[in-house]
C-alpha positions in Angstrom: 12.1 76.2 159.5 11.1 78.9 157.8 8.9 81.6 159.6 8.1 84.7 157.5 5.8 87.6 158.5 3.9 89.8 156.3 5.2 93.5 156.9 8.2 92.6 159.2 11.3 90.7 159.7 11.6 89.4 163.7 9.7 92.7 164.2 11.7 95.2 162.1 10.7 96.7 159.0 12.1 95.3 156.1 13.5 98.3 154.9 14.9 98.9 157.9 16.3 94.9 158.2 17.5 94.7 154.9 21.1 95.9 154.8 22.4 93.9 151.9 21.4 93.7 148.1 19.2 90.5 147.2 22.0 89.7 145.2 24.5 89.5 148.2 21.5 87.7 150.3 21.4 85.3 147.3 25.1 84.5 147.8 25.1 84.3 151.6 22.0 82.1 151.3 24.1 79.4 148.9 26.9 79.8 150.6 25.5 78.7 154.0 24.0 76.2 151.8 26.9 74.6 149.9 28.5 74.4 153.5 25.7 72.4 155.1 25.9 70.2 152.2 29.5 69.2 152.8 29.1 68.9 156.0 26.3 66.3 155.2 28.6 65.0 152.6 31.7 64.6 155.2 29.1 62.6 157.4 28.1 60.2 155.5 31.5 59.3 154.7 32.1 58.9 158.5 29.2 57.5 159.5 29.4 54.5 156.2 30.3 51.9 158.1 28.1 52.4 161.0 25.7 49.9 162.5 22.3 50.6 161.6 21.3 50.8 165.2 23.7 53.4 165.9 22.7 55.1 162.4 19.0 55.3 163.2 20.4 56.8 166.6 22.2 59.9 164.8 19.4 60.6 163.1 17.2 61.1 165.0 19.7 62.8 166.7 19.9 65.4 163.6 16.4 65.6 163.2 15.6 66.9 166.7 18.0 69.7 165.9 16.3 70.4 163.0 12.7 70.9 165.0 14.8 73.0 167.7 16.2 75.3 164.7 12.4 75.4 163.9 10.9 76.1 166.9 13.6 77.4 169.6 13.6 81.0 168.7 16.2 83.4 167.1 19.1 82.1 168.9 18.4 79.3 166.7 17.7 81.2 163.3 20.1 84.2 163.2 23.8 85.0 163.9 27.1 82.5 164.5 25.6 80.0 167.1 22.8 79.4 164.4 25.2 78.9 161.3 27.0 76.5 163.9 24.1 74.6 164.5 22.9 74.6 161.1 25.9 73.0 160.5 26.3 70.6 162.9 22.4 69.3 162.3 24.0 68.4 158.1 26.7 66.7 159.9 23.9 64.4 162.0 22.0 64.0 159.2 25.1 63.0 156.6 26.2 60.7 159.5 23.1 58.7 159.9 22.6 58.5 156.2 25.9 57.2 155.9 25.3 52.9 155.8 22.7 53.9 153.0 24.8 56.1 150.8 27.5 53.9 151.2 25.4 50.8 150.7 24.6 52.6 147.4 27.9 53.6 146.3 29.0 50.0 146.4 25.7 48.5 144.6 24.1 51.0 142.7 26.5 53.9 141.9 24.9 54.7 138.8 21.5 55.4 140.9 23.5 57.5 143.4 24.8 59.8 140.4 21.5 60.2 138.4 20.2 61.6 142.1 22.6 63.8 142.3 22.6 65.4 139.0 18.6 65.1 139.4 19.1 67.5 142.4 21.8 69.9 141.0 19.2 70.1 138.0 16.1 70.6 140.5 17.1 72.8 142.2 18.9 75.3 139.8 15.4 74.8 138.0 13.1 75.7 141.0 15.4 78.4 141.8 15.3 80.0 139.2 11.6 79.9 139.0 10.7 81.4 142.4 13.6 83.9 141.8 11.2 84.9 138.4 8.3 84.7 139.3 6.4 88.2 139.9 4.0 86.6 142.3 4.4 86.9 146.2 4.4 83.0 147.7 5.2 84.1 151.2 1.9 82.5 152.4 2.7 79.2 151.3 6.1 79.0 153.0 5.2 78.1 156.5 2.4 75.5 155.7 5.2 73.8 152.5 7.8 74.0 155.1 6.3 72.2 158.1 5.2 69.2 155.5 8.3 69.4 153.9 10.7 69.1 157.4 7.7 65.8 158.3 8.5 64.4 154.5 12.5 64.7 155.6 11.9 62.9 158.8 9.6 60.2 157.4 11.8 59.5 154.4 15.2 58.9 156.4 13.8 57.3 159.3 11.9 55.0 156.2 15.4 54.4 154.5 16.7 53.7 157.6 14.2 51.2 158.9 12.7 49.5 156.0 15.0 50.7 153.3 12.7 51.0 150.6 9.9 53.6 150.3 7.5 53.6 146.9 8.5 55.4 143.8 5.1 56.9 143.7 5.7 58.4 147.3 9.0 59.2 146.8 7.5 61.3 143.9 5.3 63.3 146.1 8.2 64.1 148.5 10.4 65.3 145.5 7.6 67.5 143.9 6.8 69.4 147.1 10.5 70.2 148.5 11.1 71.3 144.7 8.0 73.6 145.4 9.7 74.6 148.3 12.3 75.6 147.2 10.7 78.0 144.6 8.6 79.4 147.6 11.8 80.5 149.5 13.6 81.7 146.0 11.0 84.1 145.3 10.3 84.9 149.6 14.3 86.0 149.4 13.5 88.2 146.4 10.7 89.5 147.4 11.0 90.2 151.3 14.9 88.8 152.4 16.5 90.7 154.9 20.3 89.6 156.0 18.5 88.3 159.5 17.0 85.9 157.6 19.8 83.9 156.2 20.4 81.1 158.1 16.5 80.1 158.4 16.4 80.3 154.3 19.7 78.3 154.3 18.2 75.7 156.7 15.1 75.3 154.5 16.9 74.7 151.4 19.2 72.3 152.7 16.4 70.0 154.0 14.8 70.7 150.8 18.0 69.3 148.9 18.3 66.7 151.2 14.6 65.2 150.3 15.3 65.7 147.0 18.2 63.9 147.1 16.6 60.9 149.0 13.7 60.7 146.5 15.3 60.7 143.6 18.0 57.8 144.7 15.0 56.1 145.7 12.9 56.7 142.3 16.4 55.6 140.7 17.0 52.5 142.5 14.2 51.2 141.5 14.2 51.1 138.1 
């Protein structure tokens, strides 16, 4: 998902690629963001009474989109076709997560609202870290991201099949999307162009999404 270069964004200087403040970046970045995330949120309220065949089916479904995002090239990454697919992967994802959130919502709502609020707080937290942080991260973003995108397929195929992954694993996910996401805060500070929106967006999302998963997981257990 995410794919930075050292001197250049998709071969263009960065002061020649960025057009846009980093505050405007910042606030196309989220909004993508926010977007995917109802997206998700619309699918799992469509997909909460699906068989959990037809579930595991969607998501997988929604993660191959995610590796094509990753790895099919800038048709993928930058400009209205990407946004589209961008969304339309959330909607896979929300739509195969759907029995599970739902399953929670009717058993263990109180687990399903400390995750979000654990997210909301994560994230705003990491955020505002890498945004802060004087030190250039951009090497660890490829490397972080590549786990991170494995840790998102392992933990909703997991949910899906077993439906129960270890607190202690679920911890390990959870600390590196958080990490994550303060390596792409402080890569949009540092070297964001507006070419590299959607690719940030993506990242963050799946981040959120692990989050998410972890923490109802770590919750639910208690």
């Amino acid at each position: 998902m995410s794919d930075p270069f050292s001197t250049t964004s998709y071969g263009r200087p960065y002061a020649e690629a960025r057009a846009i403040s980093t505050g405007q970046l910042l606030g196309q970045v989220m909004f993508l963001v926010a977007i995917a995330i109802g997206f998700a949120a619309a699918g799992t309220f469509l997909g909460r009474d699906l068989a959990s065949g037809t579930a595991r089916i969607i998501s997988f479904a929604g993660l191959g989109m995610l590796l094509v995002s990753a790895f099919g090239g800038e048709r993928f990454r930058v400009g209205p076709f990407a946004m589209g697919w961008l969304f339309a992967t959330a909607l896979a994802i929300g739509i195969g997560l759907g029995p599970v959130i739902g399953y929670f919502a009717e058993v263990q709502s109180s687990a399903l609202s400390q995750a979000a609020l654990g997210t909301a707080a994560t994230v705003g937290a990491a955020g505002s870290l890498g945004w802060l942080l004087s030190k250039d991260l951009a090497r660890w973003m490829r490397p972080l991201s590549l786990i991170v995108f494995a840790a998102c397929a392992g933990t909703i195929v997991w949910t899906l099949v077993a439906g129960e992954i270890s607190p202690i694993v679920s911890f390990i996910i959870y600390a590196l999307s958080a990490l994550l996401i303060v390596v792409d805060f402080n890569y949009l500070r540092k070297h964001g162009t507006e070419r590299d929106t959607v690719w940030l967006a993506t990242g963050i999302f799946v981040s959120i999404v692990n989050i998410f998963m972890s923490l109802l997981n770590i919750f639910s257990s208690d």
